[in-house]
N, C-alpha and C positions, 0 to 999 in steps of 0.2 A: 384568708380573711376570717377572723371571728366570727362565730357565728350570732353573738348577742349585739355584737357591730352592724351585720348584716343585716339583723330584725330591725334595730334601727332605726336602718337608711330606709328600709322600705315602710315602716311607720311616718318615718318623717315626709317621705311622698306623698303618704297618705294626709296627711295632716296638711300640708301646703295647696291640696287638692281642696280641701275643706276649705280653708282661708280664703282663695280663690272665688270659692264658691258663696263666700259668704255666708258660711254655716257656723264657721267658729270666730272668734275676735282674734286679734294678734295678740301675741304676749307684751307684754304692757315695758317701756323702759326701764322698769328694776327689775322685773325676770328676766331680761337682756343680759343685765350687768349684773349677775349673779357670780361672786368668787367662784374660778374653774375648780380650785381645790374643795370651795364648798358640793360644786356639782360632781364631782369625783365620789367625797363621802359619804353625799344622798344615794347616789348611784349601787356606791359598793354596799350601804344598807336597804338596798332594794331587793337587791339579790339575796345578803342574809337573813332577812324578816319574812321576807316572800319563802326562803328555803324553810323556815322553820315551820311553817305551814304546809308546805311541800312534804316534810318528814313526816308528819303525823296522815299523811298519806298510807302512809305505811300498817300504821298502826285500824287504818278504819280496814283496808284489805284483811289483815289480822281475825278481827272481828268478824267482817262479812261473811268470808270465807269459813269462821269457825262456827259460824250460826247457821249455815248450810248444810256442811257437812255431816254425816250422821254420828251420834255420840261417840263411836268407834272408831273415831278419825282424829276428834280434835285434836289430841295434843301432837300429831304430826304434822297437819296443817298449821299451828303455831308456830311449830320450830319450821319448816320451811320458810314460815313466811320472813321471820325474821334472821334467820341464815343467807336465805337469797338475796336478801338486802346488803347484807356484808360482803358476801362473794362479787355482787355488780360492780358496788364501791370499789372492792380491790382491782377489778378485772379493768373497769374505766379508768383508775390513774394505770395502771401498769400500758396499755395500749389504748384505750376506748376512748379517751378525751383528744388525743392527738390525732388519729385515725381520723374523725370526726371533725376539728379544728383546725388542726394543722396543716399546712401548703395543699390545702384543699385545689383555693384557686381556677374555680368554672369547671373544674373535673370530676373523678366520679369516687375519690376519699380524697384521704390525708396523709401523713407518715405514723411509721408503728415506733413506739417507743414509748418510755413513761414520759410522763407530764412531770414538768419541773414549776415550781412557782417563780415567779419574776417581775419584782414590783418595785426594782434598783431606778431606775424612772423616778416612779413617784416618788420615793423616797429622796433624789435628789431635786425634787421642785417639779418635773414634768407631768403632770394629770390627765397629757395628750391621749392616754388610754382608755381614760373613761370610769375605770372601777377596779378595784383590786383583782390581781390574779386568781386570787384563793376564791375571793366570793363568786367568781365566775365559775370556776370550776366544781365547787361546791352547791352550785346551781344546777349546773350541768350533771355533777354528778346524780344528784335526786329525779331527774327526769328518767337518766339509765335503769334505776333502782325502780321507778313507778313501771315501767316499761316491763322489767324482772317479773312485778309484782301480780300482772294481770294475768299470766302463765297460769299460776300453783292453782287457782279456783277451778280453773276447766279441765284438769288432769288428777284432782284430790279422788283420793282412795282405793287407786291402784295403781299410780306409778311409785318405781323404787327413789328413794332419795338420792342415791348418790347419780343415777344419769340423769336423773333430773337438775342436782345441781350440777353436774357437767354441762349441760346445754346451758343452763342460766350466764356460767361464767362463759361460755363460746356468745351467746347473744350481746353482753355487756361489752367484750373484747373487741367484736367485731361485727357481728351484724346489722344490730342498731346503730352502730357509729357509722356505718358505711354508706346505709338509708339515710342515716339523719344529718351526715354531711352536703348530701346531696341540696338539701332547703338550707337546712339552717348553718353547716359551714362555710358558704358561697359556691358549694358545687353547681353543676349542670342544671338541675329544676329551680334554684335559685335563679338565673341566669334569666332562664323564659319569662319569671314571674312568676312562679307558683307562689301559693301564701298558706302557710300553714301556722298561722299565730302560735299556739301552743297546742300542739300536737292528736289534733284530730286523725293524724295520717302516719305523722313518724313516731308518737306512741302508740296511739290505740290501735289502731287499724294496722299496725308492725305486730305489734304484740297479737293481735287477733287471727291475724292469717297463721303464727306460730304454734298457736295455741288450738285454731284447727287442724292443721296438719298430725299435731301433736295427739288431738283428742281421734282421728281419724284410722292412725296408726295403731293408736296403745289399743282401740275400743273400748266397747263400753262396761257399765258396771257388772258384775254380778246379780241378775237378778232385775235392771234395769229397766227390759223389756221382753215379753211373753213371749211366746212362741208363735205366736202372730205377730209380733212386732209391735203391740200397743205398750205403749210407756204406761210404765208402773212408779208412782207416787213412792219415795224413799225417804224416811223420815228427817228430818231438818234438825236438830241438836238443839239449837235456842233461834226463836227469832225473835227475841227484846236484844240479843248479842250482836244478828245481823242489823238490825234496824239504827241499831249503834255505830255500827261498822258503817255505813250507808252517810250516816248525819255526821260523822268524821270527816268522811272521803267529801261532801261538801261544803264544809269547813275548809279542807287541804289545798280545794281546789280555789279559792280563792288565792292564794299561794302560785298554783299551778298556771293560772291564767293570767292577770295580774301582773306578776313578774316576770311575765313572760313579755311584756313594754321593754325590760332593761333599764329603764329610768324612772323615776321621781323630783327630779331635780330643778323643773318649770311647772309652772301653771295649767299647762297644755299637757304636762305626763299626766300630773294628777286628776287630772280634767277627766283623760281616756283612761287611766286607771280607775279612778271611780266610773266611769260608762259600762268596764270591762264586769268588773264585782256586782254590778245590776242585773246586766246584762246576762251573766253566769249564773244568777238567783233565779232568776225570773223564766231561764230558760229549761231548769228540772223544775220548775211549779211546773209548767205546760207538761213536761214528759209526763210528772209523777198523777195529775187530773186528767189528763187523757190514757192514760194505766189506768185510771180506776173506773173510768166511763167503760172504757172497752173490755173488762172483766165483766164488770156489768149488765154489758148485753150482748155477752156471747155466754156467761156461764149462769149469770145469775148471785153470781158473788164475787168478793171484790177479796182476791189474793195476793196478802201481804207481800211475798217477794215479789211478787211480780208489776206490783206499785214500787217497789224500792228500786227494783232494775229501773222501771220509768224514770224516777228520777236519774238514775246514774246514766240513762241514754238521753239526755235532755241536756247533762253539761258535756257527756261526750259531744253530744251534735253541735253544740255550740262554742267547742273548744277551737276548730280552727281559725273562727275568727269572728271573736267576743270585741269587739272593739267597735265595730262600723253599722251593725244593726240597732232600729229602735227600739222598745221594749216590746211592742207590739212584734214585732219579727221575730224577735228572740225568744217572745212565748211562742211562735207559730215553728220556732225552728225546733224546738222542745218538744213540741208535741208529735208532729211528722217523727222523732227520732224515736218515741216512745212505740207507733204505729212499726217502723222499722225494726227496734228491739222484740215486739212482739208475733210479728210477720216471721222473723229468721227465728225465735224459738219452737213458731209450730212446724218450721222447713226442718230444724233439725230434728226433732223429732219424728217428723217423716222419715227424712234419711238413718235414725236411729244412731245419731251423733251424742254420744253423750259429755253434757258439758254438764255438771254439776251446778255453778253457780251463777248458769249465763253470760259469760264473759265474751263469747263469737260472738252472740246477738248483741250485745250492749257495746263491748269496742271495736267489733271488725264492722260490723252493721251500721251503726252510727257513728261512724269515724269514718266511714265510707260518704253518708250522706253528710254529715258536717263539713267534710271539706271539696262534696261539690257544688253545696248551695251556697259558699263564698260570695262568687258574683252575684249574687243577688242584691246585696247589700255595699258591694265592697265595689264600685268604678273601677278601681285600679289592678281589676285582674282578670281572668278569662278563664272562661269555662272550658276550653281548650288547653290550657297549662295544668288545669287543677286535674284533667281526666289523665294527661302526660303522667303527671306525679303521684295519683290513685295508684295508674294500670305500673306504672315501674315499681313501685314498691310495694305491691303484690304478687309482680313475679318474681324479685329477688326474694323476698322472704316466703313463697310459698315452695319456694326451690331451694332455695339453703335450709331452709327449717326441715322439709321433707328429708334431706338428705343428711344430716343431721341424726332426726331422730332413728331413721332405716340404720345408719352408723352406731350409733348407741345401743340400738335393738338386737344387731347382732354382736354385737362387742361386748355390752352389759348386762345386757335383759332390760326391758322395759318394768313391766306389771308384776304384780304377785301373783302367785298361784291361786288358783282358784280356793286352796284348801286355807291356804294364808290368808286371802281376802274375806272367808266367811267368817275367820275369828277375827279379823278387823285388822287393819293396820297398823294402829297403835301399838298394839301386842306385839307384832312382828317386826316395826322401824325403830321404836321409840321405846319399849316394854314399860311406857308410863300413861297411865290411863290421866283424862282432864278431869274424868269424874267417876272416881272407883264406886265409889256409893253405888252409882249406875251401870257398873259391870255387868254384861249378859255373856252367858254361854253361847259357843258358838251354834250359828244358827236358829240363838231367838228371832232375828228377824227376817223374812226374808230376802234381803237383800244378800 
């Protein structure tokens, strides 16, 4: 079964729940009688318009990540970021879409082979499918690629590039499609009810458990942390560059959430599509004002990234399901996830994890609480399904990914040498600085 078919069915339960209840009006006799091949073409540019906002996804990762990392990084955090983006794409049509989609069927994947497009149907008058092949797939693929993308932040400037795109293209191939079958192809947590609207769980919190495993293994920076183990401050490259990256990624995610309905085609889509796009605004206000309350009276000052995480852990928490809460929830589920984002960056720093750009705390942490404060807002699901499909796709991906990077580690090398790491990694991956003007000898700084 489809997985955007899937999303659906179980939107439309949701919605018949509503009418029932007398919360929403029915669609009126001419959204009834709406031409099916009109509703086809709305459909299939649901999925396009929403992807092209999904793609510049990409581009705010880009930035975030290169406004974090220290001057000596940048241009290899670049070209990661937009390498790994092509390697997902490839790795998801060759196996990752069908894995994922294909003869799923209540079980726990799909079949391995490349995806073929096939829109002979519509093309002879049948619209039974709902939206063109391609634009699903190209849906699908950007969600693969967002998933890629959360990695490169929490492991910048000391992992090698090429195992690091080895893993990227094994996550796109198989890992995520195997989790993400499970909801959103009609596998097994489908089946119970779990609800993971757009991907507080099978992106963020996938990527997040990957990306600690990943940061766990490789350790931490050079210079990081003292000899006592207090975290040492490392200088940030731009943040007008991150703060840009940040006002992208919630830009994209209107994209990411949004289109994640599958339709536009009634009254009732755009109804809960516009609900959804409020709802996703309103919920990084609450993270990004509860960021800056809480710097405030624990530091006495109010630090920029760590108001920018607020907000990106504000649409994480309200990514699994931005449809059913009211504005009022949705700032409350924003802020909680803001509290959570900043609770796991002081844990990791205790445990002396180092994540550069915050990405455990922002999508494993609030991707965690985003998809089990669902039922609260949502009647039609259980807090009991959503803990089922947490706790499973934490143990596969904290088990595959573990084993994975141990794999890579002795097969490739992870990190750079320590002597490599102090002239920076640019130097050593890329041999092209982002900002020569700004070249330093090794060991200008301490890091």
């Amino acid at each position: 079964m489809d997985y955007s078919m899937t999303r659906r069915a179980g939107l439309k339960a949701a919605m018949t729940i509503l009418l029932l209840s007398g919360a929403m009006l029915p669609a009126s006799p001419a959204e009834a009688s709406v031409p099916v091949e009109t509703r086809f073409v709305l459909d299939t540019l649901s999925f396009l318009i929403h992807g092209f906002l999904i793609f510049w996804m990409a581009a705010g990762f880009s930035m975030l990540e290169a406004g974090l990392v220290r001057t000596k990084s940048v241009s290899t955090i670049l070209l990661k970021n937009i390498t790994l983006f092509a390697i997902a794409g490839i790795a998801f049509y060759l196996t990752g879409f069908n894995l994922m989609h294909t003869g799923v069927d209540g079980g726990f994947m799909g079949s391995f082979g490349p995806w073929l497009r096939d829109d002979t149907a519509a093309l002879a008058g049948d619209y039974s499918a709902g939206f063109s092949s391609s634009s699903n797939w190209f849906f699908q693929m950007l969600f693969a690629a967002t998933t890629a993308s959360i990695i490169s932040g929490a492991l910048a400037e000391r992992i090698k590039l090429w195992p690091f795109f080895a893993f990227i293209a094994l996550l796109a191939a198989v890992l995520y499609p195997i989790q993400g079958s499970w909801g959103w192809g009609g596998g097994w947590l489908a089946g119970m009810g779990f609800k993971d609207f757009a991907g507080s769980t099978h992106v963020h919190s996938a990527a997040g458990w990957a990306a600690l495993a990943g940061a766990v293994i490789l350790g931490a920076r050079r210079g990081r942390f003292d000899a006592d183990g207090k975290a040492r401050e490392l200088p940030a490259s731009s943040l007008p560059l991150a703060t840009l990256g940040t006002m992208v990624l919630w830009m994209g995610w209107f994209g990411f959430n949004g289109g994640s309905l599958g339709a536009i085609s009634s009254a009732a889509d755009v109804i809960t599509v516009s609900n959804v796009y409020v709802n996703t605004t309103m919920a990084s206000a609450g993270g990004i004002v509860t960021a800056v309350a809480l710097m405030q009276l624990r530091t006495g000052k109010v630090d920029l990234a760590t108001v920018l995480n607020g907000g990106l852990a504000g649409l994480v928490s309200i990514t699994a399901g931005p449809d059913t809460p009211t504005i009022g929830q949705a700032i409350l589920i924003g802020a909680v996830g803001a509290v959570v984002m900043v609770a796991s960056t002081w844990a990791l720093l205790r445990w002396r994890i180092d994540d550069v750009i915050g990405a455990v705390p922002v999508h494993l942490g609030c991707g965690l609480w985003g998809t089990l404060v669902v039922p609260l807002t949502d009647p039609a699901t259980s807090l009991q399904a959503q803990l089922i499909g947490v706790a499973a796709v934490a143990s596969f991906m904290t088990v595959t990914s573990t084993a994975a990077w141990l794999a890579l580690k002795a097969t490739m090398g992870l990190r750079l040498s320590q002597a490599e790491e102090a002239i920076g990694i640019d130097k050593v991956e890329t041999g092209t600085l982002a900002y020569p003007e700004f070249a330093i000898k090794s060991g200008f700084d301490k890091g």
